[in-house]
C-alpha positions in Angstrom: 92.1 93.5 99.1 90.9 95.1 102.2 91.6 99.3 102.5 91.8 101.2 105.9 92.3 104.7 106.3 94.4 104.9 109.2 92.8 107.3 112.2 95.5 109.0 114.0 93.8 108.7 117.1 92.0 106.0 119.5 90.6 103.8 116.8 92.8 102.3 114.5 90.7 102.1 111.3 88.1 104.3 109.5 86.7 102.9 106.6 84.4 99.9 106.3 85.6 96.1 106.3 84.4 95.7 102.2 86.7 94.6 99.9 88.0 97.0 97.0 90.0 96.2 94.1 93.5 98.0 93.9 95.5 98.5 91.0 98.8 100.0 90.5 99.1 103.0 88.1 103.0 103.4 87.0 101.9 106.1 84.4 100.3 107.9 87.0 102.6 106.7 89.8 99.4 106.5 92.0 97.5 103.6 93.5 93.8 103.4 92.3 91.1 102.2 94.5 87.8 100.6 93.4 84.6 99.5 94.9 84.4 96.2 92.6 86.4 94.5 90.4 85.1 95.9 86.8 86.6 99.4 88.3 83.4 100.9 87.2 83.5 103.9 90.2 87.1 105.0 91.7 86.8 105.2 95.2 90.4 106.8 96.2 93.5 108.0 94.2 96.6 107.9 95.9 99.4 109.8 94.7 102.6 107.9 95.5 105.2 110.7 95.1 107.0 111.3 98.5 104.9 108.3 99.7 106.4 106.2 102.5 105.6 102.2 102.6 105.7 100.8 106.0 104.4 97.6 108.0 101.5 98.4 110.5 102.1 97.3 114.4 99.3 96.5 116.4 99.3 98.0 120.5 101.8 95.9 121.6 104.0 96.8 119.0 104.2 93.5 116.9 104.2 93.8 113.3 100.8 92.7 111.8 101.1 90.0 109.3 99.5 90.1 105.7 99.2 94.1 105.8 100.8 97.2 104.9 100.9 101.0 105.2 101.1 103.6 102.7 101.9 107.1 103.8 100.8 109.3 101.1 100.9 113.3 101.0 98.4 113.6 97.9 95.2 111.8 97.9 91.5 111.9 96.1 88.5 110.7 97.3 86.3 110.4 94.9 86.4 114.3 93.1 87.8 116.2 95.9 91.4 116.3 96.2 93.2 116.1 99.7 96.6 118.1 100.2 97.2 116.4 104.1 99.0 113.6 104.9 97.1 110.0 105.4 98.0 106.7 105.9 95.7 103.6 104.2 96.4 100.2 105.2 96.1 97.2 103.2 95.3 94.0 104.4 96.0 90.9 102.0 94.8 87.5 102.9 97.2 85.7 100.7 100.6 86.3 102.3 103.0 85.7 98.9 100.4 88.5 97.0 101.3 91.1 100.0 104.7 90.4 99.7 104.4 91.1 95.9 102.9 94.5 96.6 105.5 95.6 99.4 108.5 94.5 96.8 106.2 96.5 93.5 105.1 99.5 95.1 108.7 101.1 95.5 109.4 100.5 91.7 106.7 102.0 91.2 107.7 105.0 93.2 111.1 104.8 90.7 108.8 104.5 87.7 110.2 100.9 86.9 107.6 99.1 85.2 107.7 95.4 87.0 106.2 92.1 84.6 
């Protein structure tokens, strides 16, 4: 999955077009991001209490498909923890896994553990 931290201003993305590997924490109730798939260095930790989920529109205000934002209050990058808001999108190439992440990552908000 593709991660963008979302700029406030001017340019819509900040990080680098590489691929992470993201998995969902419920014991933590945080989203983990990797740099490769054997999770051998965290890249970001994203707390998801008070987090807000939300589709991403592009200028002309048209929903961008296989994406989605996550608001979060609480994040880490790496070992330094950030107390201000931030918004990473995620873009998904396969449209039915997106969905899956939209409809698992407000359980996970509710700590309801989803097979």
């Amino acid at each position: 999955m593709v991660v963008h931290q979302k700029k406030k201003q001017r340019q819509r993305f900040l990080m680098s077009k590489s691929t992470h590997y993201v998995v969902a924490n419920t014991m933590k109730h945080a989203l983990e991001i990797y740099n490769n798939e054997s999770r051998s260095e965290l890249m970001y930790l994203l707390s998801l209490a008070d987090a807000v989920l939300s589709f991403e529109s592009d200028n002309a205000n048209i929903v961008m498909e296989k994406c989605f934002c996550v608001e979060v209050r609480t994040w880490k990058k790496k070992n330094t923890v950030r107390l201000q808001p931030q918004g990473f999108i995620f873009f998904e190439e396969n449209q039915a896994r997106m969905l899956l992440w939209v409809k698992f990552i407000p359980k996970s908000l509710n700590g309801v553990v989803v097979d």
